[in-house]
Every structure is written in C-alpha cells, then in structure tokens.
C-alpha positions as CSV (number, residue, x, y, z in Angstrom):
1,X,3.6,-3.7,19.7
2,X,2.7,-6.2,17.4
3,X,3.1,-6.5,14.0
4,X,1.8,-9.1,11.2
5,X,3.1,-9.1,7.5
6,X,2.1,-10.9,5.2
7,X,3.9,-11.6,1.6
8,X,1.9,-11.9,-1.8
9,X,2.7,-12.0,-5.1
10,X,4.0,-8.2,-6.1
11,X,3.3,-7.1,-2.8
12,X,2.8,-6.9,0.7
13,X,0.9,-5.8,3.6
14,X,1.4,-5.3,7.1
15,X,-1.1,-4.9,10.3
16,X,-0.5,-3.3,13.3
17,X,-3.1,-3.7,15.6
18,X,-2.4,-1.9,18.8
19,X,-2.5,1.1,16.5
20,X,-4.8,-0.1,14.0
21,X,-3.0,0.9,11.1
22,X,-3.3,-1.6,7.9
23,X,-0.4,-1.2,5.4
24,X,-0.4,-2.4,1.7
25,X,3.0,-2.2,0.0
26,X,3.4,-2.5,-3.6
27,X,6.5,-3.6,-5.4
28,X,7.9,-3.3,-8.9
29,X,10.5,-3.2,-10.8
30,X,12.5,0.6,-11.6
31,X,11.6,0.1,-15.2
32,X,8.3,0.1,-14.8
33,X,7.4,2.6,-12.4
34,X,7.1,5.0,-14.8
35,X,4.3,3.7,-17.2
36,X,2.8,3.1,-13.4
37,X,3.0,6.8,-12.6
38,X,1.3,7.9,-16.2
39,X,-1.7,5.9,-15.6
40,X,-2.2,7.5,-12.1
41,X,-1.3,4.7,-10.0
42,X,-4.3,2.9,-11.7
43,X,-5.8,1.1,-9.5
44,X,-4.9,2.6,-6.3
45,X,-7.7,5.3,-6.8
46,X,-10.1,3.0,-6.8
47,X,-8.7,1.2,-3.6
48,X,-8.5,4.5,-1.7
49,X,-12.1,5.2,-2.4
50,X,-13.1,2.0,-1.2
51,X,-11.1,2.5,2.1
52,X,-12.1,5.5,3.0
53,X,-16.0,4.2,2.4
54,X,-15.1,1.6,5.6
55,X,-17.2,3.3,8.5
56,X,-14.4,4.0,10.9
57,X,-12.0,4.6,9.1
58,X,-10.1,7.7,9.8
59,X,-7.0,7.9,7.3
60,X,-5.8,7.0,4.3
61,X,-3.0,8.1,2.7
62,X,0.1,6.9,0.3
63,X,3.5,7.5,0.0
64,X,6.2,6.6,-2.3
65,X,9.3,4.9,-1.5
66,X,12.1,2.7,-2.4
67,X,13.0,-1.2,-1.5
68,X,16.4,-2.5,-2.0
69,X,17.8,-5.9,-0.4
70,X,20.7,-5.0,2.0
C-alpha cells in the first residue's frame, strides 16, 4: 500500500490510492477546540457538501481525535 501525506499550515492530508481514500486532518490547539465546536466545525460543512457533490464519490465522513508528539 501506498501512502502520500502531505503537511500544510494547521493541517494535513493524506492519500491512499490503492484504496482511494483522501484524508484531511485538522490540527489545533486544546484551547481552542471549544469555540471550534460552538460554531459547528464551521467550515467543514461546507467542505463535506462539496465532497460529497464529486461524482464518484462514495463516502464522507469525520471523526474526532487527538494528536500528541511521542
């Protein structure tokens, strides 16, 4: 399997392309996930919408989790 990921400011997102699966990963800091959360996750609706409007695309989904450097 192969796997690119790619770093950006705030972020990151990963492909893996025998699977097809496309990965973005968000990152912030514990303070402000909060005000994040009351706003809806503003603007990941937006992005889902737009992904799910991609002919061929068959899933889209998110999930919340935690980075920490080891």
């Amino acid at each position: 399997m192969s796997f690119i990921l790619l770093h950006f400011s705030g972020g990151r997102f990963s492909i893996c392309w025998p699977i097809k699966c496309f990965k973005i990963v968000t990152s912030l800091g514990a303070d402000d996930f909060g005000k994040w959360e009351e706003s809806e996750f503003a603007p990941e609706g937006k992005l889902i919408e737009a992904l799910k409007a991609i002919d061929g695309v068959s899933l889209v989904e998110t999930q919340t989790y935690t980075l920490m450097p080891m």
